[in-house]
N, C-alpha and C positions, 0 to 999 in steps of 0.2 A: 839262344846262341849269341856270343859278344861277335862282334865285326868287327877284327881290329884292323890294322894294316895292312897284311902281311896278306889274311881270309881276302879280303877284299881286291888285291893286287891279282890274288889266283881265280877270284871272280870275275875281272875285268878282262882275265887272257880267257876265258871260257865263253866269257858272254861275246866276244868280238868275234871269237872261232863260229861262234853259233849264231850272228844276229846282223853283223856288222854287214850293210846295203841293204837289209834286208827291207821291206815294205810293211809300212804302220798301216794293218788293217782294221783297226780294232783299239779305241782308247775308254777306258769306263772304271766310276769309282765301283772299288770292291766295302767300301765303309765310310767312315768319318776320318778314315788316314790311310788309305793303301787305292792303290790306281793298280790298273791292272792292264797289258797292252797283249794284244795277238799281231806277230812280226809275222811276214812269210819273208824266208831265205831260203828258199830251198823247199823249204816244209814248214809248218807251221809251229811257233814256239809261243809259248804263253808265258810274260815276261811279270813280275809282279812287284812294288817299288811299295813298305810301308816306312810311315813314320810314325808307329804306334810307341808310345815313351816306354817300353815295359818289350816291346818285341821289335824294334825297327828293322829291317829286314830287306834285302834287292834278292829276287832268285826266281828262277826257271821254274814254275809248274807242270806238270806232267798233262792235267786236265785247263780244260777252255775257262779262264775266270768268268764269275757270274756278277751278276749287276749286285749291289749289296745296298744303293740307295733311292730312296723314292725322286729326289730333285736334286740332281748335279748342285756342286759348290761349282763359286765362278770358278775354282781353277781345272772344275771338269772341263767346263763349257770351252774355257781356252784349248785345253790341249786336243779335244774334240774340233775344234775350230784349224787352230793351227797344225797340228800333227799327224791326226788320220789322214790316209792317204802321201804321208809323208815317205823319206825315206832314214832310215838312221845311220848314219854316215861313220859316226866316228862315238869311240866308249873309253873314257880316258880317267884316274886317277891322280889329283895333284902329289906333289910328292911327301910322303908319308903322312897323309890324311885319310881319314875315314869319310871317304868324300868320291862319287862317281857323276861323271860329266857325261852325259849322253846328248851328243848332239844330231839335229835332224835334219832336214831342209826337204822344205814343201815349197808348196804355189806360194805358200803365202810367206815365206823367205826361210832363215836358219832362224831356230831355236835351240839351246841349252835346256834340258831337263836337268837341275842337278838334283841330287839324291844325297844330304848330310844324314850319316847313319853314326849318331852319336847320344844314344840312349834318353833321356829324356830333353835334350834339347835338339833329336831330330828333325829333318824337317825337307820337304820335297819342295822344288823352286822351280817355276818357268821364267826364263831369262834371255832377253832377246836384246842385243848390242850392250850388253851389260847393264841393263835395266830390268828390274825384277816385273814380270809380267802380273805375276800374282803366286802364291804359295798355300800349300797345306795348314801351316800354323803363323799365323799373322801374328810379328813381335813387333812392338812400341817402344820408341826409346823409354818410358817408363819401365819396362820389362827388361830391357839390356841395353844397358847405357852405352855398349861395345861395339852392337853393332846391329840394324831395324833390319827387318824382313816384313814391309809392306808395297804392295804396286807402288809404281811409280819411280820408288827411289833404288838408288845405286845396288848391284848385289857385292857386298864385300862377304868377304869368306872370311870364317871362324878364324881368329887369333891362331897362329898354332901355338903347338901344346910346347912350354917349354922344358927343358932337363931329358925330354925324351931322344936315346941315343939312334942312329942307324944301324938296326941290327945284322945290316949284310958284311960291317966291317968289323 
């Protein structure tokens, strides 16, 4: 299934109705591209975030994700670090981007999960005062001269798309 705009705007009012205060019990990779969180609001939700280039994908699972690697990548270990035990505060959309902001704040202050769902140059980011903590797929300015996704440095967001109109008008 593509996630365009429009899918994802309707995913954002679903996931806040269902998730938004809720408490990060639970953060663990499901693979080599997909994280997977158990929220309780109320009840227990199983939250699932990939950036596989062929299936990228944010959506509600019915069943408890299962562990799918033998040794966390660093940006397990961070969001393990920084997020369980968190709370997630706020699930937000830039506008008309294939693009969701989940923001959280723990002991150990606010973080930005974003989640870019843009088929093969997907890509999952932890982002803390607008500096990329670390990511799912680490880009080199050799690889996109537009714009880097490694620790350290600044997160700028995907160029938008341009010629593309606002379909509400």
């Amino acid at each position: 299934m593509n996630f365009d705009v429009i899918t994802i705007a309707a995913l954002v009012h679903e996931l806040r109705m269902k998730l938004l205060n809720g408490r990060v019990q639970d953060s663990l990779e499901i693979g080599n591209d997909a994280i997977g969180f158990e929220i309780y609001a109320g009840q227990r939700h199983y939250l699932m975030l990939s950036a596989n280039p062929q299936a990228a994908r944010v959506h509600l699972v019915s069943d408890r994700v299962r562990k799918g690697v033998e040794h966390p990548s660093p940006l397990g270990l961070m969001l393990r670090r920084n997020i369980e035990g968190g709370r997630l505060v706020g699930i937000s959309q830039p506008p008309w981007e294939r693009i969701l902001h989940f923001q959280f704040e723990s002991g150990e202050g606010a973080f930005t999960l974003i989640a870019e769902i843009m088929d093969r140059r997907s890509n999952l980011l932890l982002v803390r005062d607008g500096e990329i903590m670390d990511c799912m797929r680490r880009v080199g300015a050799d690889e996109n001269r537009v714009r880097v996704s490694l620790p350290g440095q600044p997160y700028v967001p995907p160029p938008p798309q341009l010629g593309k109109h606002d379909p509400t008008t």
